[in-house]
N, C-alpha and C positions, 0 to 999 in steps of 0.2 A: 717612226710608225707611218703607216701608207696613209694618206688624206682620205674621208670618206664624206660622199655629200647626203646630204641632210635634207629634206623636206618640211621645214618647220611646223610649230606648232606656236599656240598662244603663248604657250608657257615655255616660248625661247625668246619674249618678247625684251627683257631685260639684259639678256647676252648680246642680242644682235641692234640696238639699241647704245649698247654702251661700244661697242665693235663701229657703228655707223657713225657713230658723236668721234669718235677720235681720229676715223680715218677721214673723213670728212671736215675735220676740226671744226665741227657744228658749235655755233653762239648760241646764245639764250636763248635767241626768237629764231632759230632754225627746226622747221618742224619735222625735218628726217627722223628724228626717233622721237615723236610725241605719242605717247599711247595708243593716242582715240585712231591719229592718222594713219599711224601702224598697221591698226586692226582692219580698218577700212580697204588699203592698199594690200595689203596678204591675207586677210584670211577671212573679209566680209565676203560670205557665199555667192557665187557668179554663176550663172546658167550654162558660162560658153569655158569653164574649168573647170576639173575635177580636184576638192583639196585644197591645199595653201601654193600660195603663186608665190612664196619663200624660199630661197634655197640656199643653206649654209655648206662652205667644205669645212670639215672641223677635223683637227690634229692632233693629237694628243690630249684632249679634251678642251682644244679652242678653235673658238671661231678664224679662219686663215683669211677667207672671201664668201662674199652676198652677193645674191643676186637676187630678181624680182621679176618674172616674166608677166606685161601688158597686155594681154592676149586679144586677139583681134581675127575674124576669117577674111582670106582673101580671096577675090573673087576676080579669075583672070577672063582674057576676053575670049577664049574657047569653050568657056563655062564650067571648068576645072575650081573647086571650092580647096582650096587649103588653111590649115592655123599658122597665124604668126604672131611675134611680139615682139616690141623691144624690152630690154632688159632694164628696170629700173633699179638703181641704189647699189649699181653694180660696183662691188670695193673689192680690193686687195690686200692684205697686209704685205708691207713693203718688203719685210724679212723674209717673205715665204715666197720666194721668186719662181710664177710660170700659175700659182692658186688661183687668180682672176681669170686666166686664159684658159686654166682647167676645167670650171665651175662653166665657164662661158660655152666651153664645147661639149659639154655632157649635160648639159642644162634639159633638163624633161625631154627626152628623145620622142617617149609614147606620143606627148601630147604637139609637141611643135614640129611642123616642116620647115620652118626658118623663121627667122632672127633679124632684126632692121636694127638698125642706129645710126641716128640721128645727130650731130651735135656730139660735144661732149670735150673733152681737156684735147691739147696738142697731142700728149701722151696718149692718150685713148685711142687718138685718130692714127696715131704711127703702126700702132699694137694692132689694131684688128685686122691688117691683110694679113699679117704671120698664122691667123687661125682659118683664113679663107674668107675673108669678107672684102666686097668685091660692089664699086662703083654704081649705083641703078641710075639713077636721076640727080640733078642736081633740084633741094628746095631753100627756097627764100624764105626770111622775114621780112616782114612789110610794119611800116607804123606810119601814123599821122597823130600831130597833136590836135589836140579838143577845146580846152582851155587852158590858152597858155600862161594866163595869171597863176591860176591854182596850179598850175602843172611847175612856175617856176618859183612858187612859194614852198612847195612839197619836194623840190630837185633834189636828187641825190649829189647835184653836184652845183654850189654854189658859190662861186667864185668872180674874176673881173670880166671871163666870159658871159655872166648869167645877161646881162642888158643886148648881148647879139644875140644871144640862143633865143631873150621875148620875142625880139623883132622876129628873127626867123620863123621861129615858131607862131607868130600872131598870122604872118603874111600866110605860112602855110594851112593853117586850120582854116582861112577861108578859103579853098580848094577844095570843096568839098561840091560837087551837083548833086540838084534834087532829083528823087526816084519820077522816073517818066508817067506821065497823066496815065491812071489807071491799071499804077502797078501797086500794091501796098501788102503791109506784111501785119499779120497776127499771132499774136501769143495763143501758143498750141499745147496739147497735150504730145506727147509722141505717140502714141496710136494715131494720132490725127495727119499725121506723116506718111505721105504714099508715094513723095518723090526721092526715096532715095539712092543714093550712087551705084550705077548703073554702067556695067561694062559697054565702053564704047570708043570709035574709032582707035582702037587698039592701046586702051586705057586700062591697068589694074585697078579696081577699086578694093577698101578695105570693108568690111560687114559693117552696117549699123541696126538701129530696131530698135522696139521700146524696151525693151531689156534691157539695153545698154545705160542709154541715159536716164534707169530708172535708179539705177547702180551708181552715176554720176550725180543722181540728187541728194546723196547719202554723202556724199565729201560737206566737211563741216567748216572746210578751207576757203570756200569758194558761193558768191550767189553766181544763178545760171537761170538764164530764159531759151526758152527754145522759140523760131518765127517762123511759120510759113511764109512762102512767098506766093504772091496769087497775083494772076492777070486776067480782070475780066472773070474773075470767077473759078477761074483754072489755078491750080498749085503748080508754081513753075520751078522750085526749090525751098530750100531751106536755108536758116544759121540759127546757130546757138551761141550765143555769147555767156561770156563767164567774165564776174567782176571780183578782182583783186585788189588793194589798195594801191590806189589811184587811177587805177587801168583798166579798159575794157578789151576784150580777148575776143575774135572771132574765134572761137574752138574747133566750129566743124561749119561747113557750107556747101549746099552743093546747086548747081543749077542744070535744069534739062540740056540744055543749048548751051553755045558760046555767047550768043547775044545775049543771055538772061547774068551773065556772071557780072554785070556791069549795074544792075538793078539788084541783085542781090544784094551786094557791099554800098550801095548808096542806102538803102535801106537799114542797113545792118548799121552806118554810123549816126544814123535820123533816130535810130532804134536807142543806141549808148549813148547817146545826146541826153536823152532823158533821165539818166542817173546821174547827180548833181556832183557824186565823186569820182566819176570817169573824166580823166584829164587828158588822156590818149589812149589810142584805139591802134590793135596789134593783131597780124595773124599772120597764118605762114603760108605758100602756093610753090607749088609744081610741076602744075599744068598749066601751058601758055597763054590759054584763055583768061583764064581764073588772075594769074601775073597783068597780064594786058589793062583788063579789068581794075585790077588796083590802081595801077598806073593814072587810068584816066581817073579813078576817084579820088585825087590827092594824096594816095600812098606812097610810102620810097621805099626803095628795098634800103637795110640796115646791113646786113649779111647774107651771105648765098653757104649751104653746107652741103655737100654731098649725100646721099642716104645712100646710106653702106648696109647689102643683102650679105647674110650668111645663108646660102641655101644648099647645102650637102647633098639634098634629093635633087638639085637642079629641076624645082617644080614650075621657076618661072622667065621668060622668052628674057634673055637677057635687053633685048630693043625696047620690050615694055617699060611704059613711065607710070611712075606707081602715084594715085594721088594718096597723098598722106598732111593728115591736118592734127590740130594739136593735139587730140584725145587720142590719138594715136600713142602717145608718150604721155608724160607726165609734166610738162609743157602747160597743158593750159590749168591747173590746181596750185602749181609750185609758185612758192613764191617765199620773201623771208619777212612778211610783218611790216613793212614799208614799201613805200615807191620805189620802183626802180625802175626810173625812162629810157624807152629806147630814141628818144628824141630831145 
């Protein structure tokens, strides 16, 4: 029987759930198929989607592959507005060979002009130029540790390495410079946000708004603060950070200038400083400024991944570098119920 895809519903919560737990061979404390989170990721109502952001190919009356589009507008530097997303919880049943590749190229035509991804298994990365997914930018992860007591009391990895990784770790966390005389940041509402990412020197940027992270203060996974950045008076940017056990997550940032990217993120680790269970501080960059920036605040890059475009409509300058940060994906919510350090 021919596969046909599906646009879920609440009440496929238990099929695609018990589909996502075995292909993923999710543990106890894995929250891919937890109810609450389920509902929140597919099918908690979003202003910038129509419906459930669910999509099953079902066969013979099972589940074969899932997938989850992240929807996001993007906003190129001609001033051409398009939809994109990456695809989260995207699975395959092994038996059913070419299902994930299926699901992935018919995935909501109406609503998506392309498809990002980020990250993801070896396998993943080999498979998606066979459907046309095609190089844009390369982005980084960046970490620094915070306290590296508590960070090697809570290590996922504790062994005869653990007494190098303190040192390392001790020496690195004072790496850290103070935000310059007269820069300082507050906790904001998002309406109170009026610097946001902004096409420039031939930059794609992704949509934000208060819509968005009023949507992300409904995740039950995650605390999150939003900061203005101000100079003298002026909003010079933003970060949001989001806290996970043990870790603090730069999620989203942006700064007017290149010179401001550098007062952002010293801010942003004076900001995580403050929460007694942030052991380390993480986030991701694209844009050379934004990288640079880390650099001189005591960050290292950990990984560098490609961000793979699927764009069928070829709606955007292949030269263009796309800034893409963790709310982009599912990157800055996910987590398994413990630490897990990038340092």
């Amino acid at each position: 029987m021919k596969a046909v895809l599906v646009q879920s519903s609440p009440g496929d919560a238990v099929p695609i759930a018990r589909f996502l737990s075995r292909i993923f061979s999710a543990g106890p404390n894995d929250v891919v198929a937890r109810p609450d989170h389920m509902h929140w990721k597919y099918w908690e109502p979003r202003t910038d989607w129509r419906g459930s952001r669910s999509f099953h190919l079902d066969r013979d009356g099972a589940i074969v592959a899932h997938g989850a589009p992240w929807p996001v507008p993007v906003h190129t530097p001609d001033r051409a507005e398009f939809v994109g997303a990456q695809v989260l919880d995207w699975a395959a049943d092994p038996t059913t060979p070419g299902a994930g590749l299926s699901l992935m190229k018919h995935l909501a035509p109406d609503q998506l002009d392309l498809i990002f991804a980020l990250g993801g298994s070896e396998a993943t990365r080999k498979v998606l130029p066979a459907i046309g997914f095609k190089s844009l930018n390369n982005v980084s992860l960046y970490a620094k540790p915070l306290r590296p007591f508590a960070q090697i009391a809570t290590h996922q990895y504790r062994n005869w390495k653990s007494p190098a990784r303190l040192l390392r770790n001790l020496a690195w966390s004072l790496a850290s410079p103070a935000p310059s005389k007269d820069w300082v940041s507050r906790p904001v509402e998002s309406g109170e946000i009026t610097a946001w990412p902004a096409t420039q020197n031939g930059v794609t940027v992704l949509g934000r708004g208060s819509a968005r992270f009023e949507y992300f203060a409904k995740c039950n996974l995650i605390q999150s603060r939003l900061y203005s950045v101000e100079h003298m008076g002026r909003q010079a940017g933003y970060f949001y950070l989001v806290f996970v056990p043990g870790q603090a997550r730069i999620a989203d940032a942006w700064a007017v200038d290149s010179e401001t990217w550098k007062e952002v993120y010293a801010l942003a680790i004076a900001r995580s400083s403050e929460f007694p269970e942030a052991n380390e501080i993480t986030t991701i960059a694209g844009l050379e400024g934004a990288q640079r920036a880390l650099q001189e605040c005591g960050f290292r890059c950990r990984r560098t991944d490609p961000l793979m475009i699927f764009d069928p409509k070829k709606v955007l300058d292949p030269s263009t570098r796309l800034h893409f940060q963790m709310i982009d994906n599912d990157t800055f919510f996910r987590h398994v119920g413990h630490p897990e350090y990038e340092t």
